[in-house]
MARFIKOL-743960 format. One line per field, with one value per residue (C-alpha): residue number from 0; x, y, z; residue in one letter. Coordinates in nm, 2 decimals, always signed. Last residue first. Layout:
// MARFIKOL-743960
resi	[NUM:...]
east	[X:...]
north	[Y:...]
up	[Z:...]
resn	[a:...]
// end
This chain:
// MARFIKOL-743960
resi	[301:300:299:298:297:296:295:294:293:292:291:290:289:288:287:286:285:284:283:282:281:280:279:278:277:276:275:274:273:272:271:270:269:268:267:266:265:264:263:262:261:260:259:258:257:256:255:254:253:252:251:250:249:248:247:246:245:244:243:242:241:240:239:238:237:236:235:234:233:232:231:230:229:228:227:226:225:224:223:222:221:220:219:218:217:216:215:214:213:212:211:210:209:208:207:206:205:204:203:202:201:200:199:198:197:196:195:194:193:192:191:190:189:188:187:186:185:184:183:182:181:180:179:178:177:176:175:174:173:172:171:170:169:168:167:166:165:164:163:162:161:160:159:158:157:156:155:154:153:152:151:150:149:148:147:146:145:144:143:142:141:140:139:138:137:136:135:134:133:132:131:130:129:128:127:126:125:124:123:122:121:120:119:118:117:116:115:114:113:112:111:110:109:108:107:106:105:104:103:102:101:100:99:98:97:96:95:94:93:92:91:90:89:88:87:86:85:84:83:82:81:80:79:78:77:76:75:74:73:72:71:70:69:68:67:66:65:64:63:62:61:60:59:58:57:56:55:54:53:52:51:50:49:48:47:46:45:44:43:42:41:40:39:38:37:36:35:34:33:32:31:30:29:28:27:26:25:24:23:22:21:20:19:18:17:16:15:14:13:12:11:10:9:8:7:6:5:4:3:2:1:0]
east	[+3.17:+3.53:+3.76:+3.91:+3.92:+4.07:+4.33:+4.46:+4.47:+4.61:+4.93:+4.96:+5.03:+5.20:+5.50:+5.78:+5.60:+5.31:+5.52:+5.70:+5.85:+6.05:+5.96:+6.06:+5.68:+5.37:+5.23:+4.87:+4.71:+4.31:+4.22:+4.08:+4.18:+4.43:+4.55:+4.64:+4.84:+5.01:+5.06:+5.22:+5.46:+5.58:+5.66:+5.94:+5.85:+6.17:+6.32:+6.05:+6.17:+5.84:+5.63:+5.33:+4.93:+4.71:+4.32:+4.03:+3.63:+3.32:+3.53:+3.44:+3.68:+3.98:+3.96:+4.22:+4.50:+4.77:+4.75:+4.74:+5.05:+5.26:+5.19:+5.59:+5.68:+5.45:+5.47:+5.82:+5.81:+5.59:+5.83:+6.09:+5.84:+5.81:+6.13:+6.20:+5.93:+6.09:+6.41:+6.26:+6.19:+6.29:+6.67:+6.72:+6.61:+6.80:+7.10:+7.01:+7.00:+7.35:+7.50:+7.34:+7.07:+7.07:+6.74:+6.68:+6.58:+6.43:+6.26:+6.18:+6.53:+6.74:+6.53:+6.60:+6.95:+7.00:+6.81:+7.06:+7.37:+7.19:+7.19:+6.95:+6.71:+6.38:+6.27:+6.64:+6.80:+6.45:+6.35:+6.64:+6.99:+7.07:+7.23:+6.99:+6.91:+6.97:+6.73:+6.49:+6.53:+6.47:+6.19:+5.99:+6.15:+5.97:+5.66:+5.47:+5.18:+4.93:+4.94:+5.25:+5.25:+5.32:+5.02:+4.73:+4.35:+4.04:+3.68:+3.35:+3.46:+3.23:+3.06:+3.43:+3.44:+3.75:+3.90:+3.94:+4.10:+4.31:+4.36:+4.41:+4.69:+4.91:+4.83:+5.00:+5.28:+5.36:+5.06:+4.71:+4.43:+4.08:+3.72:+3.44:+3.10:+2.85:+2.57:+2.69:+2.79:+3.14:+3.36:+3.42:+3.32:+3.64:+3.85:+3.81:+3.85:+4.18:+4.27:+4.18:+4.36:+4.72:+4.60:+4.59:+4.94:+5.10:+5.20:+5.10:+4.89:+4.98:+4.98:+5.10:+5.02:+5.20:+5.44:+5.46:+5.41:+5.06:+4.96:+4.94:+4.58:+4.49:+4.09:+3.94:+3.61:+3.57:+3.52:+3.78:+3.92:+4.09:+4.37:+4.48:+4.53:+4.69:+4.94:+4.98:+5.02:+5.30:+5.44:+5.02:+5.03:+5.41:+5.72:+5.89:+5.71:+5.38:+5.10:+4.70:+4.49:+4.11:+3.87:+3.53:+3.24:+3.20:+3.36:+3.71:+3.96:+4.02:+4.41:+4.49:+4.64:+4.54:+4.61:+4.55:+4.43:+4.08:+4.01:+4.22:+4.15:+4.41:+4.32:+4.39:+4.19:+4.18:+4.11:+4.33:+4.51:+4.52:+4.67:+4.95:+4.99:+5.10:+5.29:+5.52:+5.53:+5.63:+5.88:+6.06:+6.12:+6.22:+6.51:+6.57:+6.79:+7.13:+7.24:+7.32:+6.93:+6.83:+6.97:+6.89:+6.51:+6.53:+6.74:+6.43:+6.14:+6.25]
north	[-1.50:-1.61:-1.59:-1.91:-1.96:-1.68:-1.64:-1.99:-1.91:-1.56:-1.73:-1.96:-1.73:-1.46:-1.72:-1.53:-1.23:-1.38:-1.64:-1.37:-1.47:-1.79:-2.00:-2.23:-2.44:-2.22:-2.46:-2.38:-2.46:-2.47:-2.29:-2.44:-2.18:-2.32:-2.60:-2.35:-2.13:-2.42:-2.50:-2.20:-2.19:-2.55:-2.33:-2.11:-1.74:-1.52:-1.84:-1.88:-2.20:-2.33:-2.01:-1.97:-1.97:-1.98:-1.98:-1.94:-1.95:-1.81:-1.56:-1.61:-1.32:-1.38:-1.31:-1.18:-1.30:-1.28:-0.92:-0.85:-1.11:-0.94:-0.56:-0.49:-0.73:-0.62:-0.27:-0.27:-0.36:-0.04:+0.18:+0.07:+0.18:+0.51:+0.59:+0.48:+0.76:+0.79:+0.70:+0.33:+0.32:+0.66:+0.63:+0.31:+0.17:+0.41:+0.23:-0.11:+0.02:+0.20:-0.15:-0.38:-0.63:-0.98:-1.13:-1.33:-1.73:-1.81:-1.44:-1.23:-1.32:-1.19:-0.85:-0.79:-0.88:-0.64:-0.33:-0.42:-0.35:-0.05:+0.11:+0.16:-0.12:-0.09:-0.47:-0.66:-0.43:-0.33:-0.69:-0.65:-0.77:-0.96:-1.25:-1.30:-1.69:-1.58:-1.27:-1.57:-1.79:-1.49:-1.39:-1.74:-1.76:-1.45:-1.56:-1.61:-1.82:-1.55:-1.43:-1.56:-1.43:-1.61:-1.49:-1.49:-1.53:-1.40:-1.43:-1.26:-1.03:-0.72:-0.88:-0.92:-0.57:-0.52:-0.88:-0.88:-0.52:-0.74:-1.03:-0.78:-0.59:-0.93:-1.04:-0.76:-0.73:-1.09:-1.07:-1.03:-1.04:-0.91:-1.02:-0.78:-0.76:-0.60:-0.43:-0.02:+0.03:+0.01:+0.28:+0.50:+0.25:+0.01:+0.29:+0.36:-0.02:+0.01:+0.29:+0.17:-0.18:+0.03:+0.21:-0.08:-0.24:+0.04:+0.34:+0.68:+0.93:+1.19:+1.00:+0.93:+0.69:+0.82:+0.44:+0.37:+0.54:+0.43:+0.12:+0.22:+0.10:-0.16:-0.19:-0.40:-0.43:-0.78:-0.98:-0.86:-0.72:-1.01:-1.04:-0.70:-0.71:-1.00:-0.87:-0.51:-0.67:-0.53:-0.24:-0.11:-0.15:+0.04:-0.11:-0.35:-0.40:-0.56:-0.50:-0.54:-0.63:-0.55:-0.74:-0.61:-0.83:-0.70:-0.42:-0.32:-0.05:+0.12:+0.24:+0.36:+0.63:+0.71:+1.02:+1.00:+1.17:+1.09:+0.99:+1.21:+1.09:+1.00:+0.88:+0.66:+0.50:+0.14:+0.12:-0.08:+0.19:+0.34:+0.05:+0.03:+0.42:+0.39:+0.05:+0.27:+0.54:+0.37:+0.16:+0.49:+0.63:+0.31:+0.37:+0.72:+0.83:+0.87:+0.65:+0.39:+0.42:+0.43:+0.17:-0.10:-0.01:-0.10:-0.45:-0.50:-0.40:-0.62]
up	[-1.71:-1.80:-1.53:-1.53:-1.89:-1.92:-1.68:-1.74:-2.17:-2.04:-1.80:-2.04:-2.37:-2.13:-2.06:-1.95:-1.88:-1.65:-1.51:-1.33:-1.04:-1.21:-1.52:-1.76:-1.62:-1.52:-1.20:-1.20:-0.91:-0.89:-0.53:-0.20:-0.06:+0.20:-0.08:-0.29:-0.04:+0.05:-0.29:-0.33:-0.07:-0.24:-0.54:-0.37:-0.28:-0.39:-0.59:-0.82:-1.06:-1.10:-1.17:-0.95:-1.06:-0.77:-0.89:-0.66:-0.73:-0.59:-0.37:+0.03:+0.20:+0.40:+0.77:+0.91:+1.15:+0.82:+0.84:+1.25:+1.27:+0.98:+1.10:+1.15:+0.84:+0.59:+0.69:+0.67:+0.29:+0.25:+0.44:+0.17:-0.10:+0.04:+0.11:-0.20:-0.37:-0.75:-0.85:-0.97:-1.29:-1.50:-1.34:-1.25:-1.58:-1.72:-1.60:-1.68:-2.02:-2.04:-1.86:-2.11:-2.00:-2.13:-2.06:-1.81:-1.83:-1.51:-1.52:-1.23:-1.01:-1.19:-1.31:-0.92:-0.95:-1.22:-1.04:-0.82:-1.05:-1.16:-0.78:-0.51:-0.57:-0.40:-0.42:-0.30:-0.06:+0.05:+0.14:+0.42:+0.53:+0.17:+0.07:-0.19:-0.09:+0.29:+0.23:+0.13:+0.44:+0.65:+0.53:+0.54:+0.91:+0.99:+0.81:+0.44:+0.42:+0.47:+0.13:-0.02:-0.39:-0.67:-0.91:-0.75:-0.88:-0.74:-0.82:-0.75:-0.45:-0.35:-0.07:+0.10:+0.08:+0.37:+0.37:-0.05:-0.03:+0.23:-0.05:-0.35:-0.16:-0.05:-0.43:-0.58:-0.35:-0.56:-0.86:-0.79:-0.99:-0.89:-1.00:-0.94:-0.78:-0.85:-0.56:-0.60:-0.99:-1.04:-1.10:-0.84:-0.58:-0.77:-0.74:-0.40:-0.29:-0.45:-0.23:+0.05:-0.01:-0.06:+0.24:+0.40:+0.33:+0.43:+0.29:+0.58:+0.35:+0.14:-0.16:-0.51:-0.89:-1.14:-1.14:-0.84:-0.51:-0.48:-0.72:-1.06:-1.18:-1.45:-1.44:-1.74:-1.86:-1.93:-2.27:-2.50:-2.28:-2.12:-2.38:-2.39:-2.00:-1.97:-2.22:-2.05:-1.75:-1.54:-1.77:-1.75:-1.40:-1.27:-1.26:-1.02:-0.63:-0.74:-0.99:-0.96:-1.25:-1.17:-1.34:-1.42:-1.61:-1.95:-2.17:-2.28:-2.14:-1.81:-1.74:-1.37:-1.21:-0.83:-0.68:-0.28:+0.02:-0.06:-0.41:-0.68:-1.00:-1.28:-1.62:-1.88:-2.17:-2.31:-2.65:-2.86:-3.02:-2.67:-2.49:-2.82:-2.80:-2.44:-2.46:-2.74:-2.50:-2.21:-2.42:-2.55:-2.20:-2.09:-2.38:-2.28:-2.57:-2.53:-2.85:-2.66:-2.48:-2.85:-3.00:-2.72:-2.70:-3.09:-3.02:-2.76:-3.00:-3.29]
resn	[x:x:x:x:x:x:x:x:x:x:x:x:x:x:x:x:x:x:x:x:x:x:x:x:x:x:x:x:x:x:x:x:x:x:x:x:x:x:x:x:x:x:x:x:x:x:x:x:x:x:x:x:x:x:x:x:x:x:x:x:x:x:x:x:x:x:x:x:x:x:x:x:x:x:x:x:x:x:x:x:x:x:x:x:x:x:x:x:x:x:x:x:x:x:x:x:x:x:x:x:x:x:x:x:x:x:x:x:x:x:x:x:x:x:x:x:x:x:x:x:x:x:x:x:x:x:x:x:x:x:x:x:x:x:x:x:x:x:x:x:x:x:x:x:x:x:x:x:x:x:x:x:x:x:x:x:x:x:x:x:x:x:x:x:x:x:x:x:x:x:x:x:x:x:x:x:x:x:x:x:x:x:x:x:x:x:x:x:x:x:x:x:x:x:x:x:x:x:x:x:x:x:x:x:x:x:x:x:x:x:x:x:x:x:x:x:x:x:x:x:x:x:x:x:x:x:x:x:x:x:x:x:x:x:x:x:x:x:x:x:x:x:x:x:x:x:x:x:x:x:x:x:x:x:x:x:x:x:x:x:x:x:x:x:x:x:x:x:x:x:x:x:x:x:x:x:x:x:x:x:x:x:x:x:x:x:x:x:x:x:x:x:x:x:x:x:x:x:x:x:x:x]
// end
């Protein structure tokens, strides 16, 4: 019902994204997460806080911004964690005056966390694609305040040159950017492409506000991002990862941006549980939220 609604409204000249935030807005609130946006440091950090219990943060990739990311996962764990769903910088509301990188993505995590966890406990952290490279170096700077982690299709340190290279091939692309800061509707297609195994059929009116509301905002900033990766690669995947308690790799089957063996690897480095999420591409998590929570929970539960 919600999708053929979104539909109406962005032919009738409405912002259908618009419409969705606000709709997932009153659905967080009804359910009673709050927002709120602090300024820690040189940056403004949005994030949504709701239930009670052991704290897991929830953190997004390149795409939207938290609460469009995991607003599923994070309805379902509340009801026995307290939940942390921040924008990362340069998404979503979340800004900063500082230099993006990898880093300062972790620093700023690991300043929400001090503000709102008591000094001494731990948390666990989910990570999802750029998501997962962020919760694993805020995870190598407080490595006493890791419980658990799990990671959702993302790399970590099993991701090289020739890694790159064989997936700008498989876009036939020159750059991440071209594919993770799209520049036009068209590419903001190919990027919903290559999310879900089976997409969704996306009007031209839709995929154009999508572009618009989405992702306008900071690509200079994003694209910088991507380089990071690449220029500080070798100093990244040389450190140390921290000790969690317990590790769980979850990766769609049909993920054609970081292919399923990559995850096993990653798996079998940490010593994780793999969970292979089957009809499914880059994001497991939305194409089958009922496994993806049922894995989440179970692992996670205190």
């Amino acid at each position: 019902m919600v999708r053929p609604l979104l539909l109406m409204l962005c032919l009738a000249g409405c912002s259908a994204v618009k419409t969705g935030q606000s709709l997932r807005t009153t659905q967080a609130e009804w359910s009673g997460f709050e927002s709120e946006s602090l300024r820690l440091g040189d940056h403004q950090v949005f994030h949504w806080t709701g239930g009670s219990g052991p704290t897991v943060v929830l953190i997004h990739g390149f795409g939207a911004d938290g609460l469009a990311t995991w607003w599923p996962q994070a309805r379902h764990l509340a009801r026995d964690h307290r939940v942390i769903v921040p924008d990362l910088l340069w998404f979503g509301e979340s800004s900063s005056s500082a230099t993006p990188s990898l880093d300062t993505q972790a620093e700023a995590i690991q300043a929400l966390v001090d503000h709102h966890v008591s000094p001494g406990e731990q948390v666990d952290v989910v990570g999802i694609s750029y998501g997962g490279f962020v919760a694993l170096r805020y995870g190598s700077m407080v490595p006493e305040r890791q419980r658990k982690l799990a990671i959702l299709d993302s790399p970590g340190p099993f991701f090289d040159a020739g890694d790159q290279a064989a997936m700008l091939k498989r876009f036939d692309v020159d750059a991440p950017e071209d594919i993770f800061v799209p520049k036009t509707p068209e590419a903001v297609r190919t990027l919903i492409e290559l999310a879900y195994h089976a997409p969704p059929p996306i009007p031209e009116p839709l995929l154009k506000d999508i572009h618009r509301q989405v992702f306008s905002d900071h690509p200079d900033e994003k694209t910088a991002l991507l380089k990071d990766l690449e220029d500080d690669r070798d100093r990244y995947q040389s450190m140390e990862l921290a000790t969690y308690q317990g590790t769980m790799v979850i990766w769609g089957t049909h993920d054609k941006v970081f292919p399923l063996e990559v995850g096993k690897t990653l798996a079998d480095h940490l010593g994780a549980e793999f969970i292979e999420v089957k009809d499914t591409a880059h994001a497991p998590h939305m194409e089958r939220p009922d496994v993806v929570n049922s894995a989440l929970s179970d692992f996670l539960r205190p």
